[in-house]
C-alpha positions as CSV (number, residue, x, y, z in Angstrom):
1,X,11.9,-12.7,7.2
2,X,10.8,-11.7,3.7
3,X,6.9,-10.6,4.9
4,X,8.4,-8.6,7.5
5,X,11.3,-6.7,6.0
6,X,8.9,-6.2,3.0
7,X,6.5,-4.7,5.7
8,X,9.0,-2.8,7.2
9,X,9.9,-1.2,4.2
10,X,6.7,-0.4,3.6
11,X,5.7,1.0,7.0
12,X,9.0,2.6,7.3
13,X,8.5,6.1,5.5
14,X,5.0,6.3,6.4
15,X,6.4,6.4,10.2
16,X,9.2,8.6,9.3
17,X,7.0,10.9,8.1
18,X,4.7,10.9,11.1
19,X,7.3,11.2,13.5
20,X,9.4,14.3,11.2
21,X,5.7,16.2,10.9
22,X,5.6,16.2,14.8
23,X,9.0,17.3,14.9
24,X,9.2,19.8,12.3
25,X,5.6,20.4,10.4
26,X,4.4,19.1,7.2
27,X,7.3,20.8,5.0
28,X,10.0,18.9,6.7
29,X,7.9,16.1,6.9
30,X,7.9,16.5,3.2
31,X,11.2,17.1,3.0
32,X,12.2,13.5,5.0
33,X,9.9,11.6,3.0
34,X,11.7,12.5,-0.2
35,X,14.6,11.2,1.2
36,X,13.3,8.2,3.1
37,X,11.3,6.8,-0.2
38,X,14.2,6.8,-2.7
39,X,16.0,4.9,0.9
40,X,13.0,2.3,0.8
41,X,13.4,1.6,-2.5
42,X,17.2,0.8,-2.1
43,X,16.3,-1.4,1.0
44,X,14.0,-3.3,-0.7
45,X,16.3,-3.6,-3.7
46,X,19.4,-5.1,-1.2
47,X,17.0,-6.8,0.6
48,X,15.1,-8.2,-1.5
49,X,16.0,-8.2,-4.9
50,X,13.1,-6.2,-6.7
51,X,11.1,-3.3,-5.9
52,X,7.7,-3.4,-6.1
53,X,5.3,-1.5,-8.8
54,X,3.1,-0.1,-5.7
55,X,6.5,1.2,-4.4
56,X,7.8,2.9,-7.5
57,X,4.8,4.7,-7.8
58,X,4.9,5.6,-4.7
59,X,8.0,7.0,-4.5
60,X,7.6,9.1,-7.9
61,X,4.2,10.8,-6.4
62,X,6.7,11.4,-3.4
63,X,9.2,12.9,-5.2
64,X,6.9,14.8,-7.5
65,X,4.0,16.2,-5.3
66,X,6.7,16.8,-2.5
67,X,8.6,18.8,-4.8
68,X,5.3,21.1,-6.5
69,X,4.3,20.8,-2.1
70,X,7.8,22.5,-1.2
71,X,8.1,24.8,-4.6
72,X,4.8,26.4,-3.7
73,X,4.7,26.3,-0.3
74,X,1.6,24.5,-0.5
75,X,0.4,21.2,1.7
76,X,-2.6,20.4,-0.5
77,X,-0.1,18.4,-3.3
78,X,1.4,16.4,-0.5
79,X,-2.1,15.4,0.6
80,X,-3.4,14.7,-2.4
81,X,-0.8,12.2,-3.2
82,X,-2.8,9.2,-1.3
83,X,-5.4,10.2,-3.8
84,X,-3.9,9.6,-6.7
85,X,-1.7,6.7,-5.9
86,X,-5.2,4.8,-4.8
87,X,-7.4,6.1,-7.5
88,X,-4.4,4.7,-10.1
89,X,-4.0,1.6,-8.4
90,X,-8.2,1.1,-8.4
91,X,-9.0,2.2,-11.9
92,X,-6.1,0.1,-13.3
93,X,-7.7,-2.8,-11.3
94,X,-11.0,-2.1,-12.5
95,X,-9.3,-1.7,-16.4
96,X,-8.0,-5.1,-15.7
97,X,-11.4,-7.1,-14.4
98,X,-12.8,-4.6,-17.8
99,X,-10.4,-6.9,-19.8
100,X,-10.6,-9.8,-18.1
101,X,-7.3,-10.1,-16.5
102,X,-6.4,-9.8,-12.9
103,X,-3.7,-7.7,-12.2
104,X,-3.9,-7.8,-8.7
105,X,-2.9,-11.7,-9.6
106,X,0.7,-10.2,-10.8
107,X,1.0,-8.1,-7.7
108,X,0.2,-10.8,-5.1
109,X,1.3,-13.7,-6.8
110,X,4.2,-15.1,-4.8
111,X,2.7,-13.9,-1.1
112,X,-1.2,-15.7,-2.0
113,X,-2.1,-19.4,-2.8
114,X,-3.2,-19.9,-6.0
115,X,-6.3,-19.1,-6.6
116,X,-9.2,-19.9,-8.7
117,X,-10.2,-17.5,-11.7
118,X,-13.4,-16.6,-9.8
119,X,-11.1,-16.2,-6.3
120,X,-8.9,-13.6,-8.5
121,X,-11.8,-11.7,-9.9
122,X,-13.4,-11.4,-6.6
123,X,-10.3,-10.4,-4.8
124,X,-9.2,-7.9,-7.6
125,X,-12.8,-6.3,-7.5
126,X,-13.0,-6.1,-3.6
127,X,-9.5,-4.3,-4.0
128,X,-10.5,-2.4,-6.4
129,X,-13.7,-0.9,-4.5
130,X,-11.9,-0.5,-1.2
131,X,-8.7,1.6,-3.1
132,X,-12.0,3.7,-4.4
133,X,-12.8,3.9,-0.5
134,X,-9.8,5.6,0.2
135,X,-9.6,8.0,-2.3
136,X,-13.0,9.2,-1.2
137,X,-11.8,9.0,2.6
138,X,-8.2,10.5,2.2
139,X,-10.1,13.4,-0.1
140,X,-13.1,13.8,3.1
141,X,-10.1,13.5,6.0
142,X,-7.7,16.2,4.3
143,X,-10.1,18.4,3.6
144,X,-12.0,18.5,7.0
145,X,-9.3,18.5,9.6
146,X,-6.2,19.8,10.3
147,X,-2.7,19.1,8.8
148,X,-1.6,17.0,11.8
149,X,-5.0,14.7,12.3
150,X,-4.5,14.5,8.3
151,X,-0.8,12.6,9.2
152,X,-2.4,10.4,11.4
153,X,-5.4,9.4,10.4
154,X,-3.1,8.5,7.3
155,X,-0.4,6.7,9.1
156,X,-2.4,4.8,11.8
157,X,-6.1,5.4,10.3
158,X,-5.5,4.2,6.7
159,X,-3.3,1.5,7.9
160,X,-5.0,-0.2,10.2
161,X,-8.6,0.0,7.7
162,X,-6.1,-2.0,5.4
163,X,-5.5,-4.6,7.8
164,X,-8.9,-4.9,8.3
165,X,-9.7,-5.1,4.8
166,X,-6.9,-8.0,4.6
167,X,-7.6,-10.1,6.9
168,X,-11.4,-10.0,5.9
169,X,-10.4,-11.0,2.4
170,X,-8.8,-14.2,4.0
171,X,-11.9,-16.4,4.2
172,X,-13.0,-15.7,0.7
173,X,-9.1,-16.7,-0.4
174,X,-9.8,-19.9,1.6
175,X,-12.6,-20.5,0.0
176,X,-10.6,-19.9,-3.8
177,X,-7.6,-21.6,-3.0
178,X,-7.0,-24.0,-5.6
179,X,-4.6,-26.0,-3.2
180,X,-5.2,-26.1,0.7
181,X,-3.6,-23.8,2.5
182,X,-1.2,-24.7,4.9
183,X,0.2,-23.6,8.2
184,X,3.7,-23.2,9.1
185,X,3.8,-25.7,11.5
186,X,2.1,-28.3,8.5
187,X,5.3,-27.0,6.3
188,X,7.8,-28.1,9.2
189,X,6.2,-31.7,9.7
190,X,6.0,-32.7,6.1
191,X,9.7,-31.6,6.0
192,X,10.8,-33.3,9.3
193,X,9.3,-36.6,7.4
């Protein structure tokens, strides 16, 4: 239950926001999203007791490009918010391999098996060069399409990519994992014993 509500939290705004921009444009989009974010936050707080860095930032470049993006009328500021949040989130992980500490270890401590030193430091790098990815993508797709492609591309587009990315980091992880990893159906027999 934990993965999935934290998923759902996650998921949650980004679909709000889809489904509000075909309803009523980017502006109320906007508009929803700086309601639904502050929402998340107290879901996952409830939920689950803590709310994660990647979502207070989140929710702060919400709340501050959406306002400069309603103030000014202007959509650029609400599309340039993907930008920022990854090219934080990859230059601090790219400060942290720089100082030999893996951040990303912090972030994904409790949801990954422990790793080796080398396991973190490739995983933190690979994360750190895909997040550069999609700055470079969300800056190419806003700029060359139009407003509602933009919301799409970065609801489904952008999330599915990261799935992809995932689940192609899982072998290397494997291969790190300081402790095998087991399956849930290994966790229920060595309980039932």
């Amino acid at each position: 239950m934990k993965g999935s509500t934290k998923f759902i939290i996650e998921i949650g705004p980004l679909l709000t926001f889809f489904i509000a921009n075909s309803i009523w444009g980017i502006f109320g989009a906007t508009m929803v999203l700086m309601v639904v974010m502050p929402t998340a936050m107290l879901a996952s707080w409830k939920l689950q007791g803590k709310i994660s860095p990647t979502l207070w930032l989140s929710a702060f470049l919400v709340l501050v490009m959406g306002g400069i993006t309603l103030y000014f009328n202007d959509e650029r500021f609400i599309k340039i918010k993907p930008t920022i949040l990854y090219g934080f989130f990859s230059l601090l992980l790219f400060y942290g391999m720089w100082r030999k500490k893996p951040f990303l270890q912090y972030i994904f401590d409790q949801a990954m098996p422990p790793l080796s030193e080398r396991g973190w430091y490739l995983l933190t790098r690979n994360w750190a060069y895909f997040l550069m990815f999609k700055v470079f993508l969300n800056e190419a797709v806003w700029r060359n399409v139009s407003t509602d492609t933009w919301v799409a591309v970065k609801v489904f587009g952008f999330t599915t990519i990261t799935f992809i990315f995932f689940f192609a980091q899982i072998p290397m992880i494997m291969r790190h994992a300081l402790e095998p990893v087991a399956n849930d159906n290994d966790k229920l027999e060595k309980k039932d014993k």
